[in-house]
LOFI-684705 format. One line per 3 residues: number of its first residue (from 0); their letters; for each residue x, y, z negated of C-alpha. Coordinates in nm, 2 decimals, m for minus. Example, Ala and Ser with C-alpha at 12.3 -4.5 7.8 and 13.67 -1.06 7.14 Angstrom:
// residues 2
0) as) 1.23:m0.45:m0.78 | 1.37:m0.11:m0.71
// end
This chain:
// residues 184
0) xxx) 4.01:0.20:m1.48 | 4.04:m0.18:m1.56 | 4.18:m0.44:m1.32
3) xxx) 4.12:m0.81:m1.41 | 4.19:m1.15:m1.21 | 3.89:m1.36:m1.36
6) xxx) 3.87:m1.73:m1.32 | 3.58:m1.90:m1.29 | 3.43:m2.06:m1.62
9) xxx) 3.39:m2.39:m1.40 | 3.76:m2.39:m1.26 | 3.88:m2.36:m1.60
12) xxx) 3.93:m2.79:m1.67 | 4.14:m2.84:m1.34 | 4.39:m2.52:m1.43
15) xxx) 4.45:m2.68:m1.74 | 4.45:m3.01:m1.65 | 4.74:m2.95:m1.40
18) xxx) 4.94:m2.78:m1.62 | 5.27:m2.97:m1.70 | 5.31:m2.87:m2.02
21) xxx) 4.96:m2.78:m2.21 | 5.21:m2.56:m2.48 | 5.34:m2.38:m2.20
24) xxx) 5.09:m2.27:m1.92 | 5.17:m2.16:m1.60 | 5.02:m1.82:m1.64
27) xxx) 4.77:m1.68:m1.85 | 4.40:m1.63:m1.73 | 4.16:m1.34:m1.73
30) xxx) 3.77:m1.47:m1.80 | 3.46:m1.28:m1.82 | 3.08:m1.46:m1.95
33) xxx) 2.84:m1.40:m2.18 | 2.91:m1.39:m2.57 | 2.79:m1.69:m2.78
36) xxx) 2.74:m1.86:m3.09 | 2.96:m1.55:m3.29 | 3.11:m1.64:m3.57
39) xxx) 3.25:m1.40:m3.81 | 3.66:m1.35:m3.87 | 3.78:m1.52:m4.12
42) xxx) 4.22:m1.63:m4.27 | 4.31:m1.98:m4.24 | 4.59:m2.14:m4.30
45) xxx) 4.80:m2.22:m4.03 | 5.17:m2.39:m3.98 | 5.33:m2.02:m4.00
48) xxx) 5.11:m1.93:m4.30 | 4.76:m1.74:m4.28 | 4.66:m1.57:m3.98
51) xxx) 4.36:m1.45:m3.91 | 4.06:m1.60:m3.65 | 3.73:m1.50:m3.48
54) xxx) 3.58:m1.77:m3.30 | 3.25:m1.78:m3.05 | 3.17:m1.95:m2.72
57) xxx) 3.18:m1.79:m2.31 | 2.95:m1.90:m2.10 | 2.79:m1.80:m1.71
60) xxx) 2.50:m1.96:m1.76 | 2.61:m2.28:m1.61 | 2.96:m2.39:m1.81
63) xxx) 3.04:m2.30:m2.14 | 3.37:m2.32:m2.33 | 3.52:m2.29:m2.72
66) xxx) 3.73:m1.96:m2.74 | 3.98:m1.83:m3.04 | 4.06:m1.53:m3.11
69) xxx) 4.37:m1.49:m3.31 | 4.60:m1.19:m3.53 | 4.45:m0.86:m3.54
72) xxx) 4.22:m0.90:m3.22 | 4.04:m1.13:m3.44 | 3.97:m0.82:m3.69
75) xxx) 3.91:m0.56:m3.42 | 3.70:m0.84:m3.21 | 3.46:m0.88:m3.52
78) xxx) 3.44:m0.52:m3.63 | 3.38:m0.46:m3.24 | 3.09:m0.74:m3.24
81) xxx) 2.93:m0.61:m3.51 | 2.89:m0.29:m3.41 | 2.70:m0.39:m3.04
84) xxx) 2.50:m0.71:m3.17 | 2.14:m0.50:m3.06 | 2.26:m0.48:m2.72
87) xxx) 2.17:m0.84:m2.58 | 2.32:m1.03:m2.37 | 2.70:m0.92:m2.46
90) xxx) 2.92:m1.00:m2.21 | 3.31:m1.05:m2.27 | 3.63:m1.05:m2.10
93) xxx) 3.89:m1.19:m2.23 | 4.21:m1.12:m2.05 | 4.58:m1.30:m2.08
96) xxx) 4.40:m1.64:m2.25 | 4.59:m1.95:m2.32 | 4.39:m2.29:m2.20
99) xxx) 4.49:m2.60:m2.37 | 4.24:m2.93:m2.27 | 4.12:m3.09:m2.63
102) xxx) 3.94:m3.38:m2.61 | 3.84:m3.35:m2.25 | 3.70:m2.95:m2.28
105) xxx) 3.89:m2.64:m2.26 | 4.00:m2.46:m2.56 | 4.04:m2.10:m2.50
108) xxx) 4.24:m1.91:m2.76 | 4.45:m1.57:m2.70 | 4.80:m1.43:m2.77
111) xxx) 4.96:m1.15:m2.83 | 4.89:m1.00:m2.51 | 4.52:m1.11:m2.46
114) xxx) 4.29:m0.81:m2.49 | 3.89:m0.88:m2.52 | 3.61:m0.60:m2.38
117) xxx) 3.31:m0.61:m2.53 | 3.00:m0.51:m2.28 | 3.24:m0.27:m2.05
120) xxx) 3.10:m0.07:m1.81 | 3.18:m0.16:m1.47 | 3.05:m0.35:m1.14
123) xxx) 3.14:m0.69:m1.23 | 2.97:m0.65:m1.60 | 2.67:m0.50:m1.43
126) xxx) 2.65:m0.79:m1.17 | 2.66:m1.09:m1.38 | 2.39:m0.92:m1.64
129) xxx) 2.16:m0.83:m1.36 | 2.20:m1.19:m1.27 | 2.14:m1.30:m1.56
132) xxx) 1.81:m1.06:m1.58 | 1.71:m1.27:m1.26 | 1.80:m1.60:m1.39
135) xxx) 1.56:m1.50:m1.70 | 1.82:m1.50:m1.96 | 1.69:m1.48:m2.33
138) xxx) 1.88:m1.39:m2.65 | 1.83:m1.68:m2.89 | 1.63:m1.53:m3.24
141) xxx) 1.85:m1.82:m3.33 | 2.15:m1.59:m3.47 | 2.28:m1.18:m3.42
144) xxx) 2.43:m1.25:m3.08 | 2.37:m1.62:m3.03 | 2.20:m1.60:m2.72
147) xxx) 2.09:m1.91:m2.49 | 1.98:m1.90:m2.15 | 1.61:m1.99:m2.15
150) xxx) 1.32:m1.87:m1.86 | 1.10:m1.62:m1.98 | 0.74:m1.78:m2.07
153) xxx) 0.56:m1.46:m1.87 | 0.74:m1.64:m1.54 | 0.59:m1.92:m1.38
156) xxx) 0.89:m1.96:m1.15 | 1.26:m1.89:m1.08 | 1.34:m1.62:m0.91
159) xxx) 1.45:m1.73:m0.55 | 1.88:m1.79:m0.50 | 1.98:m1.43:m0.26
162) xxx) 2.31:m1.53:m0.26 | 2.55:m1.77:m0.43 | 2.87:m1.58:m0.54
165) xxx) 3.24:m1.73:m0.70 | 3.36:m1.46:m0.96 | 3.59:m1.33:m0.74
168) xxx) 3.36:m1.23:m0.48 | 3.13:m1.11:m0.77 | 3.46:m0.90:m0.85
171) xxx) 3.54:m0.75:m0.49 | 3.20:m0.62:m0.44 | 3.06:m0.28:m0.55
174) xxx) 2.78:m0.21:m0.72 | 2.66:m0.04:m0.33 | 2.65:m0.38:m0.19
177) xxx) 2.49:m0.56:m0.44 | 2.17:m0.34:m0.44 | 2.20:m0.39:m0.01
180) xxx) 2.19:m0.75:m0.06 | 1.89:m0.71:m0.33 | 1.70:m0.49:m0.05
183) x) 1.72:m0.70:0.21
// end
């Protein structure tokens, strides 16, 4: 079983921002969104010599942020990626992330300890891609695994707000509760 501590997407600016020292967070931060704009490994060069990166964007629909994937995670993300681009949206979590503020956004990029789970079966995977479903998320044709959150032209209308959730109350729920609140 996987435990995370995830951190709202839109919270992400004001941890970073009251860092003291953007080289040296606090902590590290567990995120979880949807899978974006992919774009394939590749070595740069970098001041300790070439290393290897992965890059793509995280998003929940409603904030979106720049993520980097470094080392050998950036190998095993893209192999990974590659091999679950038909099932749309992906959703990713990224645990143990660095945040560093760049030209007023958040750059999210990982460390040694930062592992990344690519469409992971649990409750908290399920809830945000059933909300999504709800929302009338559509994969962008766009790119393999670019999606973009669009409304589906068979609805005429959103579907109504049940209930407005942080990530963390998303988290503490079972999947039990959500189909109660979906019911009622």
């Amino acid at each position: 079983m996987h435990k995370f501590e995830f951190v709202d997407l839109s919270d992400l600016f004001g941890i970073v921002s009251a860092y003291v020292d953007d080289d040296k967070p606090d902590y590290s931060t567990d995120i979880i969104g949807v899978l974006e704009d992919f774009e394939n490994e590749k070595k740069i060069p970098t001041m300790y010599g070439e290393n290897n990166i992965a890059k793509f964007r995280i998003t929940d629909g409603r904030h979106s942020h720049k993520v980097s994937v470094w080392g050998q995670l950036a190998i095993t993300t893209d192999s990974n990626y590659k091999e679950i681009t038909k099932e749309q949206p992906i959703i990713v979590i990224v645990t143990s992330t660095k945040l560093r503020k760049f030209r007023n956004s958040v750059q999210i990029s990982t460390m040694p300890s930062s592992k990344i789970y690519l469409n992971l079966e649990n409750d908290v995977v399920s809830a945000i891609r059933q909300r999504l479903d709800e929302e009338g998320y559509v994969a962008s044709e766009k790119a393999l695994g670019s999606p973009s959150l669009a409304i589906n032209e068979s609805s005429s209308a959103l579907a109504p707000v049940i209930e407005t959730l942080t990530l963390k109350q998303l988290s503490e729920r079972t999947s039990t509760e959500f189909q109660e609140v979906l019911t009622n």
